[in-house]
C-alpha positions, 0 to 999 in steps of 0.5 A: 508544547505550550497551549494554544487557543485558536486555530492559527495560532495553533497552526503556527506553534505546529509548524514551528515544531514540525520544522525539520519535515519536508511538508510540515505546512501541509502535515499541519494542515491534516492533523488539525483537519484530522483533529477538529473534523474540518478540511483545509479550507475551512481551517484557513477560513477559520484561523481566530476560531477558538480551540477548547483544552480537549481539542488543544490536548488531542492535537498537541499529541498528534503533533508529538507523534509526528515529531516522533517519526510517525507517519500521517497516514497513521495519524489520521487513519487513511492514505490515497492511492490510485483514485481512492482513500484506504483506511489504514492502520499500524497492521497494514503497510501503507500504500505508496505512489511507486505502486500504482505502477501495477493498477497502470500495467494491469489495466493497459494490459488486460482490457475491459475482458472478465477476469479472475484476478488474486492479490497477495499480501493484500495488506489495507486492499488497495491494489485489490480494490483499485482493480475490483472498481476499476472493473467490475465485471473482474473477480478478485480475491485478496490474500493475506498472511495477517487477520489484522491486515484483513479485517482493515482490507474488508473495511475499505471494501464494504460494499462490494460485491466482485471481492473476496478476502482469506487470510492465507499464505501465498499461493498454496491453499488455491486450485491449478489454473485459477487465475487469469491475473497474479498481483504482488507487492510482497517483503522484499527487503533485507534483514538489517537493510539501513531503509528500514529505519525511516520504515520503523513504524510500520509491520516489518512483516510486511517489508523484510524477507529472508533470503536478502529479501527475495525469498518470497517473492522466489516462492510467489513465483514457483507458485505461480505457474500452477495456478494461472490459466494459459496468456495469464501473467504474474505481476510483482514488485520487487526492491531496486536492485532485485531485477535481475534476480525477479527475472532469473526466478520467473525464467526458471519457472518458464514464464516469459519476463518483461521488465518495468521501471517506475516513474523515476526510472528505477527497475520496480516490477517485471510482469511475467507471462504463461504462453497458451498451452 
């Protein structure tokens, strides 16, 4: 890219490069805002400011990383998600807006009650955090099966107090009837499945599973009977086309399933229930 020497005019040249993306404008925006420390108005305010050869150097390669195929979110470090901003890092999945469907049926189903709640594959903590200050008065505890993913997960929960993290494999290291509430947004995709191209940059422990991508989430549900106390549930997000397969696994756990579409309509999750003893 040939250098720029303010901020519109590198704004221009950077859209012009990133013209193939559906958002370059706003991509743009975010890595030069990113970049120079300045949010999006300010930039706009600020086209004719003068950009010295570091500041050039340094959102040139960002731009060429994006070019690339690296998502934004890893670029500038963070993602939004339900009514927060998460740090992130190329060891965590990055939180998406079909997600939030298991923050909105878990708080609509739940009440203002004290609960005792576990999220496993907690990956950067979002689903974990948005519930843990959507309630303070819950306990949460947050697994996963990567030290990395944790230590990212503990950094966006500094300062609070009703959380914990472990890394720990699913369900295994915890007591019967622990929990009221069981959150998962598991790997549930195919080895070799076409997604995972446009996928490429992020941990592929995270998204594949084996089994045709339902092998953890066959053991996330075997597991959690045992440790879920009498009107518990278990929610969990599964892949498109896996629903029916979701519901005849917690059928075979004798839990009792309700099935969730997302915004698109689009089978996405299915809550699972215990009956009282």
């Amino acid at each position: 890219m040939v250098a720029i020497n303010t901020i519109g005019a590198m704004q221009h040249a950077a859209k012009a490069r990133l013209a193939g993306s559906d958002a370059a404008s706003l991509d743009v925006d975010l890595l030069l805002g990113h970049a120079l420390q300045l949010t999006r108005a300010e930039l706009w305010a600020r086209t004719d400011q003068p950009l010295d050869q570091g500041q050039q150097r340094s959102i040139e390669r960002l731009i060429e990383q994006r070019a690339a195929g690296t998502p934004i979110a890893y670029l500038i470090g963070r993602q939004s998600f339900w009514e927060h901003e998460f740090w992130v890092t190329p060891e965590t999945l990055i939180p998406r807006p079909d997600t939030e469907l298991l923050i909105e049926t878990i708080l609509a189903q739940s009440g203002e009650q004290a609960h005792r709640v576990i999220d496993l594959g907690t990956g950067s903590g979002a689903i974990a955090i948005s519930l843990a200050k959507a309630r303070p008065n819950w306990f949460v505890y947050a697994t996963d099966r990567s030290a990395a993913a944790i230590a990212v997960a503990r950094k966006n929960a500094q300062g609070m107090s009703n959380i914990t993290f472990a890394v720990a494999d699913w369900l295994s290291a915890f007591a019967s009837g622990t929990f009221d509430i069981v959150v998962a947004n598991p790997p549930y995709i195919a080895a070799g499945d076409p997604h995972l191209e446009a996928l490429r940059f992020e941990p592929e422990s995270a998204l594949v599973a084996k089994k045709a991508g339902l092998a953890d989430l066959q053991d996330i549900i075997s597991g959690t009977k045992r440790v879920l106390r009498p009107n518990g549930y278990l929610l969990v997000e599964h892949g498109y086309n896996q629903q029916a397969q979701v519901v005849q696994a917690v059928q075979t756990a004798t839990l009792q399933p309700i099935r969730l579409n997302d915004l698109a309509g689009r089978p996405r999750a299915v809550l699972a229930k215990r009956e009282p003893l």
